[in-house]
C-alpha positions as CSV (number, residue, x, y, z in Angstrom):
1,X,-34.6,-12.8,7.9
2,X,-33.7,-9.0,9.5
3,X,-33.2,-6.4,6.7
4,X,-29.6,-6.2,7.6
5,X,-28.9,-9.9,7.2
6,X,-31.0,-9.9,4.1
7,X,-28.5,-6.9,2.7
8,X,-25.6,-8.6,3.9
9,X,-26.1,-12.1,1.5
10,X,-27.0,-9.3,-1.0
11,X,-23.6,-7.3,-0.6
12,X,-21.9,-10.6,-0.9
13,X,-23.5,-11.8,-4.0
14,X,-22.7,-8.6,-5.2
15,X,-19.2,-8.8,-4.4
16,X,-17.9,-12.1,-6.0
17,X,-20.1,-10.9,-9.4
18,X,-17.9,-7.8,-9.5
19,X,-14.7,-9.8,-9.0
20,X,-14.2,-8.1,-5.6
21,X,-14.6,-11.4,-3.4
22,X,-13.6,-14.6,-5.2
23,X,-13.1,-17.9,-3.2
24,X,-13.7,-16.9,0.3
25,X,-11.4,-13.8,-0.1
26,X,-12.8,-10.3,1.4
27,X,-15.0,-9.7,4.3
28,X,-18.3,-8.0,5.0
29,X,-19.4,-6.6,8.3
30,X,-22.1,-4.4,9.8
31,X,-23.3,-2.6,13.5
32,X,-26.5,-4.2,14.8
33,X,-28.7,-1.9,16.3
34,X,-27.9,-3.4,19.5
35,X,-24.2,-2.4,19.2
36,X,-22.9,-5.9,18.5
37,X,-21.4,-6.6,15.0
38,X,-22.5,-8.9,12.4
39,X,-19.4,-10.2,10.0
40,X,-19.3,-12.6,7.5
41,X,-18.2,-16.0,8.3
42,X,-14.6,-17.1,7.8
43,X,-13.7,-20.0,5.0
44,X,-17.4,-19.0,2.9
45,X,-17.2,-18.1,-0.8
46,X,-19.3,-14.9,-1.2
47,X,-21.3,-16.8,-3.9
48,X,-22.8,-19.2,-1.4
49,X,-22.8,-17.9,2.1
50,X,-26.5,-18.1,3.6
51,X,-27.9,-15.6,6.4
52,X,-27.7,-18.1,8.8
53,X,-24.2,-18.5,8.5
54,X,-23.3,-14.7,9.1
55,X,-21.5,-14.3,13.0
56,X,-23.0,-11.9,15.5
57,X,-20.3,-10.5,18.1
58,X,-20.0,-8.9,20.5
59,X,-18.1,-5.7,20.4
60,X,-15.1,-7.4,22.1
61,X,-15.4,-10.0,19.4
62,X,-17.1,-13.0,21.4
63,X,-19.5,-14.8,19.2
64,X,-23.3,-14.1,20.6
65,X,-24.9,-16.4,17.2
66,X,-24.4,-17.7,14.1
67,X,-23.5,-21.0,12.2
68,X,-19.8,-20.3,11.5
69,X,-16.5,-19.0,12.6
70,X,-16.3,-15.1,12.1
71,X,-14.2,-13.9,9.6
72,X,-10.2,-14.2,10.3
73,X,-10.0,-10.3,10.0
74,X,-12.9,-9.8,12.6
75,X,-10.0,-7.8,14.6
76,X,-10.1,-4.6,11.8
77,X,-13.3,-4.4,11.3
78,X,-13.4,-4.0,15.4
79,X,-11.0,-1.3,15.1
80,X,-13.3,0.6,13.2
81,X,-15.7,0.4,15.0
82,X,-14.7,1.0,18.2
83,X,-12.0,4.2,16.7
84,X,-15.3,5.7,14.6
85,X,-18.6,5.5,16.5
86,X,-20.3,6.9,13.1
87,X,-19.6,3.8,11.1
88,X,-21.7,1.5,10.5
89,X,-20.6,-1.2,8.0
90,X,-16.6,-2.1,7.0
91,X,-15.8,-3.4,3.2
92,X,-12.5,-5.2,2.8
93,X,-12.3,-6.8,-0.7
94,X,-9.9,-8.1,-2.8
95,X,-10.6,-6.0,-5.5
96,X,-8.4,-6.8,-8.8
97,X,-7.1,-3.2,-9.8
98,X,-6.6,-1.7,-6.5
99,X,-5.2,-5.5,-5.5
100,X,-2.4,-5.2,-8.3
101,X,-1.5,-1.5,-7.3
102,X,-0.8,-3.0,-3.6
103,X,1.2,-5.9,-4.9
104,X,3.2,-3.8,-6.6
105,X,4.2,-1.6,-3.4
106,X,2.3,1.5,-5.1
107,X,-0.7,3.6,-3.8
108,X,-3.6,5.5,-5.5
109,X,-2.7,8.8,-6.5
110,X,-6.0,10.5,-5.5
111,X,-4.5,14.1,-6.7
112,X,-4.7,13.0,-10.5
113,X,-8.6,11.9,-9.9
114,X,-11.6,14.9,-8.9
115,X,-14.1,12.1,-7.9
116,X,-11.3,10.9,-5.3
117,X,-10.3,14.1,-3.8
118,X,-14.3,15.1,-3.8
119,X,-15.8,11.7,-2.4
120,X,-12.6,10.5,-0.2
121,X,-9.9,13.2,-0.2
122,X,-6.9,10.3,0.2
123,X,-6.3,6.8,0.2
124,X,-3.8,5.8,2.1
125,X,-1.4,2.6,2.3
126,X,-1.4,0.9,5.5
127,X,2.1,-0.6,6.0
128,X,2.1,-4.2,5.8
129,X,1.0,-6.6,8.5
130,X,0.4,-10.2,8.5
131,X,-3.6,-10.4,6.8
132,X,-5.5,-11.5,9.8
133,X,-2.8,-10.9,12.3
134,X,-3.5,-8.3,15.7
135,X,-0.8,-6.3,13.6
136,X,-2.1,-5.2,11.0
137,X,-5.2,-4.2,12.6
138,X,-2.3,-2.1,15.2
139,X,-1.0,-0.8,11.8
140,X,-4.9,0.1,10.4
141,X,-5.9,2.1,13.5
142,X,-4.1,5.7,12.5
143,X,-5.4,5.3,9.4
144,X,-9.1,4.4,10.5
145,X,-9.2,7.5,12.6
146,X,-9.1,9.6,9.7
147,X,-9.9,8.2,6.7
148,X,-13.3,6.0,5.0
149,X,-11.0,4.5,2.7
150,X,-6.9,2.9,2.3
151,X,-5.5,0.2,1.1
152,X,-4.0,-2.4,2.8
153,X,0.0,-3.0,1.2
154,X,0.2,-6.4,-0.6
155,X,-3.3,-7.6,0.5
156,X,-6.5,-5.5,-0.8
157,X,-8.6,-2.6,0.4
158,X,-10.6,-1.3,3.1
159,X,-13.6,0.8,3.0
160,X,-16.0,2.3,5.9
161,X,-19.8,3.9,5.9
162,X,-22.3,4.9,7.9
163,X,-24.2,1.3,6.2
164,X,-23.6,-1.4,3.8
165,X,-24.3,0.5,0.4
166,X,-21.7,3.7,1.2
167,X,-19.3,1.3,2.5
168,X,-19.6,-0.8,-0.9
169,X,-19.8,2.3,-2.8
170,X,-16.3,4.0,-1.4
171,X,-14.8,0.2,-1.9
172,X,-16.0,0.5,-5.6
173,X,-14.5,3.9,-6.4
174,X,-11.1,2.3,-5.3
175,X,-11.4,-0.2,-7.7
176,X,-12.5,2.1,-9.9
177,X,-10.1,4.8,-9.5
178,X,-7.0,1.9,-9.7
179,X,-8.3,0.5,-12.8
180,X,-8.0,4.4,-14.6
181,X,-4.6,4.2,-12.8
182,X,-3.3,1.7,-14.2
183,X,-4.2,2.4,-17.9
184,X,-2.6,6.0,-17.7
185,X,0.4,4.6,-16.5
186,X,-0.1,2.7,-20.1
187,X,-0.3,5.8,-21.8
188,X,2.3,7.3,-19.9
189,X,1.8,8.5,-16.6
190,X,-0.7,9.7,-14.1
191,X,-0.4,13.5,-14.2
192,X,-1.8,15.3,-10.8
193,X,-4.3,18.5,-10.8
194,X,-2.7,22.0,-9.9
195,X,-2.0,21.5,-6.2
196,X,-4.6,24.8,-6.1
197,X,-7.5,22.5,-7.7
198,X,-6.7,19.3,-5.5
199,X,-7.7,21.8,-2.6
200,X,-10.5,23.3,-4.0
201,X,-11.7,19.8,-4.5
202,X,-11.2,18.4,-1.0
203,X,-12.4,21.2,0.4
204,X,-15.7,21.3,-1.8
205,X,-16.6,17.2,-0.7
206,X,-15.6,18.2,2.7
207,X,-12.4,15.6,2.7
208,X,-9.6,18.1,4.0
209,X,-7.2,15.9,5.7
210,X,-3.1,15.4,7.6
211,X,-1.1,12.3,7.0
212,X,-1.8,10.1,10.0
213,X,0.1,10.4,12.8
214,X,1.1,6.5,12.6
215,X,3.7,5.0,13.9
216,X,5.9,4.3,10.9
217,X,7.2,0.6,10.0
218,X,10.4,-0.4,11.5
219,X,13.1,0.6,9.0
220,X,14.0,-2.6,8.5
221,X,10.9,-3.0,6.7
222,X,11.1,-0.2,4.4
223,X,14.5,-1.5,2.2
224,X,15.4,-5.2,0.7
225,X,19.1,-5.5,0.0
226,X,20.1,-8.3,-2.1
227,X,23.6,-8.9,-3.5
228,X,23.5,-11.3,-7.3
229,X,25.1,-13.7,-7.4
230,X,28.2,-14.6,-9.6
231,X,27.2,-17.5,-11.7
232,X,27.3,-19.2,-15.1
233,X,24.0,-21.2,-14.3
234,X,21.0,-19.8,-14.9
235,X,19.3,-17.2,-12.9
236,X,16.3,-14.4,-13.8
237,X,19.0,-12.0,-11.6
238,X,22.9,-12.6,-11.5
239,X,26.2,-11.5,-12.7
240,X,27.7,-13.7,-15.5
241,X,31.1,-13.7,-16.0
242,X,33.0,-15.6,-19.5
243,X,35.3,-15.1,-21.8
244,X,33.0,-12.1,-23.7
245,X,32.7,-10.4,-20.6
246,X,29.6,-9.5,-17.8
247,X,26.2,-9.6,-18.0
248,X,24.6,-7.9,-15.5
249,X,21.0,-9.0,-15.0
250,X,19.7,-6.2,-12.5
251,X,16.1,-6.9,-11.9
252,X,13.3,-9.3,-12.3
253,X,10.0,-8.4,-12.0
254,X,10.3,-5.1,-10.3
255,X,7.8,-2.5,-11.6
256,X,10.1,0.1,-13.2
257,X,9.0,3.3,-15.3
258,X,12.0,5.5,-15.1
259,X,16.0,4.1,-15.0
260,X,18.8,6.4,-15.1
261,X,23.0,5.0,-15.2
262,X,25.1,7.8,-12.6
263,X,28.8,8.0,-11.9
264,X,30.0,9.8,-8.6
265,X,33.3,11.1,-7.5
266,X,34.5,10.6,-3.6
267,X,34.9,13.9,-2.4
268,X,32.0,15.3,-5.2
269,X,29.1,15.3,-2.8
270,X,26.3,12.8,-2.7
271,X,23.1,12.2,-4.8
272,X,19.9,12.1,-2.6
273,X,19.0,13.7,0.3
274,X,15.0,13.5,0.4
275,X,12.1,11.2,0.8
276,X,9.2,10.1,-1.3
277,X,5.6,10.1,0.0
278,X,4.6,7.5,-2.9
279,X,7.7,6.0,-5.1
280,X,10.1,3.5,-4.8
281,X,13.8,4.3,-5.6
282,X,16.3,1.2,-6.4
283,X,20.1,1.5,-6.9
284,X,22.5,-0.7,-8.3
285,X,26.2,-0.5,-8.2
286,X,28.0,-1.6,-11.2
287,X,31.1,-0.6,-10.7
288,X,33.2,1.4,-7.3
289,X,31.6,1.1,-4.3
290,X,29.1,3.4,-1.9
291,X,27.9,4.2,1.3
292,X,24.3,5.2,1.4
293,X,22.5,6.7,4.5
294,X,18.8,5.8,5.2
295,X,16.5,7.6,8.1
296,X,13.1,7.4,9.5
297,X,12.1,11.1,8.0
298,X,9.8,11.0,11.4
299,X,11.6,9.0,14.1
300,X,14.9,9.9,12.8
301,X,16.1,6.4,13.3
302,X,19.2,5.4,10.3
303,X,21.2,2.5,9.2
304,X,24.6,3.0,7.2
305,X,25.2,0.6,4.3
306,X,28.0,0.0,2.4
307,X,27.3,-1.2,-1.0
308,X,30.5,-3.4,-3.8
309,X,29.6,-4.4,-7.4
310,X,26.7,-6.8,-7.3
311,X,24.2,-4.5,-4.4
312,X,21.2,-3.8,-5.9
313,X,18.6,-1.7,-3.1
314,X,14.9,-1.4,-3.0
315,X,13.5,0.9,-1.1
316,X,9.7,2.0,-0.1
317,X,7.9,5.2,0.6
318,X,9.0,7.0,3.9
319,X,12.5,6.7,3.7
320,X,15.2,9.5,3.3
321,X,18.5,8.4,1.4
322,X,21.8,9.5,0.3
323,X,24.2,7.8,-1.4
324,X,28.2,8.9,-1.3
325,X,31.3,7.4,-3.6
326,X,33.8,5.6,-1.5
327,X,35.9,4.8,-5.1
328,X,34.8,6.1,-8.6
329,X,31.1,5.1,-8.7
330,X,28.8,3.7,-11.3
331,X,25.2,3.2,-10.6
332,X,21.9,2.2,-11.9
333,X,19.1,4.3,-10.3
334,X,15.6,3.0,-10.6
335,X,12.2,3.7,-9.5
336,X,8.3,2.6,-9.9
337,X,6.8,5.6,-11.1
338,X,7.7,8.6,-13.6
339,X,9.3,11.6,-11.8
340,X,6.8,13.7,-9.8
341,X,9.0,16.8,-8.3
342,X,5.9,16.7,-5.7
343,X,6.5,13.2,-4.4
344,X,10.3,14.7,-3.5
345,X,10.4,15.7,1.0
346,X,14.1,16.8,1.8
347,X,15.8,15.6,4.7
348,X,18.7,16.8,6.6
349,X,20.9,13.9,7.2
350,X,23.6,16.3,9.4
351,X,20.6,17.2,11.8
């Protein structure tokens, strides 16, 4: 058995132990020194994969050897490899921590933690693509070009090195780094480093980088818009009307740390005007009615909506919004993380 294949089983072992590969989630891969790729097979639990299973392809993904199928997500790890000649082995694990940040349409807020900004600068969120699908690996490539590390929106993470153990070690300071996340947000909030100190620290491990110049998800995909319904039966989210009055149940297992009830005139102005880089922003409208205004803060695409009673909005990172009274207006705003004054990008909607 080569040293490489003997390190992959290794890795792998290694993986489901930590959690970071259960069932025949995740995917290992590594460049041979012949330039062809060797990747873990597809449909293999981590705990009993042998070396004589592991794929070899070649670079345009053609299997050369190997006693199973490659991986279904063979097409990312040959984006990395053919956008970054320096790489040398990909990580994409399932990692619980990072996993639940991903589900819950939130990223890793590197500029609260100096071992991120030191060892990977960022972690980005790639927009969401189909797992396995030529899309997402579309979606992945800005983000490859720039980055070692990102996380992969409702699906896991994805970590690159120049071998197998940096690869494994930048996908186990995710993990790491979401798990510390998540317990501040316990104890009530992440709070980020002096923008000052984030730079001194990226600049000290070398990780100085520029968002990605991606092409953004259609703006379609960065909203849901859902109107209750009006019922007596029961429901997790609904209006219920009787003889005692409403009951307005807004939300069901959105992740919400900060809710505020608003009121708006016609004619007053509007509430809004910006973007956020990581938080989602919800609004409900309990009584009036509104018109809100979204745009692509890069393309400049938008989409007018007008929103009764009953509306309830959910919208991503990377969208600008403004919402305006068209009668006396009463609304529930709500977002996923506490308020970070940072996080806020204006936008000019009257460009």
């Amino acid at each position: 058995m080569s040293d490489l294949r003997a390190e992959m089983i290794r890795l792998c072992r290694l993986a489901h132990a930590t959690g970071a590969m259960r069932a025949t989630d995740g995917n290992i891969s590594c460049r041979l020194p012949s330039g062809n790729i060797l990747v873990t097979p597809s449909g293999r639990s981590k705990a009993w994969v042998t070396a004589e299973e592991l794929v070899e392809v070649d670079p345009a993904g053609r299997v050369v050897s190997g006693g199973g199928r490659p991986s279904s997500e063979l097409g990312l790890h040959l984006a990395a490899y053919r956008l970054r000649p320096e790489v040398g082995a990909v990580v994409h694990a399932h990692s619980p921590a990072a996993a639940a940040l991903v589900a819950a349409g939130q990223e890793l807020p590197a500029e609260a933690l100096p071992e991120l900004l030191l060892s990977l600068g960022e972690v980005p969120r790639v927009p969401y693509a189909t797992p396995g699908s030529p899309e997402l690996a579309r979606r992945a490539e800005p983000f490859l070009r720039r980055y070692d590390a990102m996380l992969l929106d409702h699906h896991g993470t994805l970590a690159l090195g120049p071998d197998l153990a940096m690869a494994w070690a930048r996908s186990e300071r995710i993990e790491a780094a979401a798990a510390v996340v998540l317990r501040a947000r316990l104890l009530g909030g992440v709070v980020p480093l002096p923008p000052e100190e984030q730079a001194r620290l990226k600049a000290l491990g070398g990780r100085e980088t520029t968002p990605p110049e991606q092409e953004p998800p259609p703006l379609e995909e960065r909203f849901d818009l859902v109107r209750l319904p009006v019922t007596t039966r029961f429901a997790t989210e609904k209006i219920h009307r009787d003889a005692r009055g409403e009951a307005h149940l807004v939300a069901d297992g959105l992740p919400l740390a900060r809710v505020g009830i608003l009121t708006l005139e016609p004619d007053a102005g509007h509430r809004g005007g910006h973007w956020h880089r990581h938080k989602c922003e919800g609004f409900y409208v309990f009584a009036g009615q509104a018109r809100v205004e979204l745009a692509c803060p890069f393309s400049h695409e938008k989409v007018e909506l007008i929103l009764d009673v009953g509306y309830r909005l959910w919208m991503r990172p990377l969208l600008a919004h403004r919402i305006t009274a068209l009668k006396p207006l009463t609304f529930l705003e709500f977002c996923d993380l506490p308020y970070d004054r940072d996080d806020d990008r204006p936008y000019d909607f009257d460009r």
